[in-house]
C-alpha positions as CSV (number, residue, x, y, z in Angstrom):
1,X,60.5,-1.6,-20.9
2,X,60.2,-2.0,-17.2
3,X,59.5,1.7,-16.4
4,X,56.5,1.4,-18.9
5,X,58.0,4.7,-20.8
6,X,57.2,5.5,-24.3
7,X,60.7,4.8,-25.7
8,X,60.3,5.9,-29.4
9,X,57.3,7.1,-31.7
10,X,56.8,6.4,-35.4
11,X,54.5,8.2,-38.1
12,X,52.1,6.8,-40.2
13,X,53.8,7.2,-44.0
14,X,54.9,5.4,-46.8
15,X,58.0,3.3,-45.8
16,X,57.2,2.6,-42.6
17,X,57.5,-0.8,-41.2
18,X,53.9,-2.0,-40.5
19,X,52.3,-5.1,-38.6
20,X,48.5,-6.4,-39.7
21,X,45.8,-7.0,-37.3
22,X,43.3,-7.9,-39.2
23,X,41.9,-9.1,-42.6
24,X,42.5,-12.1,-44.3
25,X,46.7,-11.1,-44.3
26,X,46.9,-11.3,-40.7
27,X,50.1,-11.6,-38.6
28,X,51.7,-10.6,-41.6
29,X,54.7,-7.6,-41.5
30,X,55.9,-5.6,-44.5
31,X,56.9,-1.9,-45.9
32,X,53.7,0.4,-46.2
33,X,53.6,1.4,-50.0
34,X,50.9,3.8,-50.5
35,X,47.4,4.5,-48.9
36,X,44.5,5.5,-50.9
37,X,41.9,7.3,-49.6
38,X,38.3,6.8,-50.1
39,X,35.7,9.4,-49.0
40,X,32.5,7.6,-47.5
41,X,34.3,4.4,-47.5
42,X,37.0,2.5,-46.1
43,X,40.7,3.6,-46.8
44,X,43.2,1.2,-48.3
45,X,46.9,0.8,-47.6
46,X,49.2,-1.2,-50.0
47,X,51.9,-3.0,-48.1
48,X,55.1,-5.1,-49.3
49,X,56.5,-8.5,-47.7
50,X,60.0,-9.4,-47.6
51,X,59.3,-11.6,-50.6
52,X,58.2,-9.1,-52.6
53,X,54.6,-10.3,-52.5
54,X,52.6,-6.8,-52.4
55,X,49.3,-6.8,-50.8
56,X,46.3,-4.7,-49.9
57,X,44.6,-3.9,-46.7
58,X,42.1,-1.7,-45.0
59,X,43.7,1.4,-43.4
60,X,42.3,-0.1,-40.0
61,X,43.9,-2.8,-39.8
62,X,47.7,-1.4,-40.4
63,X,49.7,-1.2,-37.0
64,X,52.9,1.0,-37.9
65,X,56.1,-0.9,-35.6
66,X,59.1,1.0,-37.1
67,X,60.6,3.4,-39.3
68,X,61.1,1.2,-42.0
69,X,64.5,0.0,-41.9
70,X,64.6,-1.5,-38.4
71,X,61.0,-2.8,-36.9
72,X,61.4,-1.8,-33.3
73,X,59.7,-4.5,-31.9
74,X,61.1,-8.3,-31.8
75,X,59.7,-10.5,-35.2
76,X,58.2,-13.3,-34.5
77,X,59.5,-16.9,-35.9
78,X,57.8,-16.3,-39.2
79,X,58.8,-13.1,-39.7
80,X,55.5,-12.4,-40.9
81,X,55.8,-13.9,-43.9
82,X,52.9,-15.9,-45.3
83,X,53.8,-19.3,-47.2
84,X,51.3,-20.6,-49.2
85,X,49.8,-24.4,-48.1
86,X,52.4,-26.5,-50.3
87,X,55.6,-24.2,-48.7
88,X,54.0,-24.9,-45.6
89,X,53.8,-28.1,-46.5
90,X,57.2,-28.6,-47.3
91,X,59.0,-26.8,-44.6
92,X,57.5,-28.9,-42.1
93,X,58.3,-32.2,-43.4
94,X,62.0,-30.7,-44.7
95,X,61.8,-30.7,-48.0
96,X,64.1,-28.4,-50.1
97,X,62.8,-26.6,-53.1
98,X,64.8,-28.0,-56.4
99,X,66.5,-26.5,-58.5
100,X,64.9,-25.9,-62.0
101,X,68.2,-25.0,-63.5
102,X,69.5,-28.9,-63.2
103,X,71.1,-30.5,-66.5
104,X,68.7,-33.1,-68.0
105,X,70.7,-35.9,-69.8
């Protein structure tokens, strides 16, 4: 990217790796689902995580970095995944999640 070039372009549709700007999921990355449009009002897109966790956004606030399979840009640390407070929790002070499935004697 030294030359400054556009190297690749990607189209806004369903499947398309996607980034968030804005909006209370923020920073997060996921698979665009669907987009409904709203006439007078603000159009919403419907976005999927890695986790499965699916989501909704305004149209505005979608970035498209890939084609869906591969983001062409690099992921940050997170991988734009959002934890909620107690995973957070957890990760940081290296605590493993246990195993429900343990025999009780």
């Amino acid at each position: 990217m030294v030359d400054k070039n556009i190297q690749s372009v990607y189209k806004f549709v369903n499947g398309a790796s996607v980034y968030l700007t804005g909006g209370n999921n923020i920073g997060r990355i996921g698979i665009l689902q669907s987009i409904e449009k709203h006439p007078g009002s603000f159009d919403i897109a419907h976005v999927k995580d890695v986790r499965g966790q699916k989501f909704s956004t305004r149209l505005s606030n979608i970035f498209v970095i890939g084609d869906g399979k591969t983001p062409a840009i690099s992921i940050p640390k997170g991988e734009g995944i959002k934890y909620s407070l107690i995973e957070e929790r957890d990760e940081r002070m290296g605590i493993e999640e246990e195993d429900d499935n343990e025999d009780d004697e």
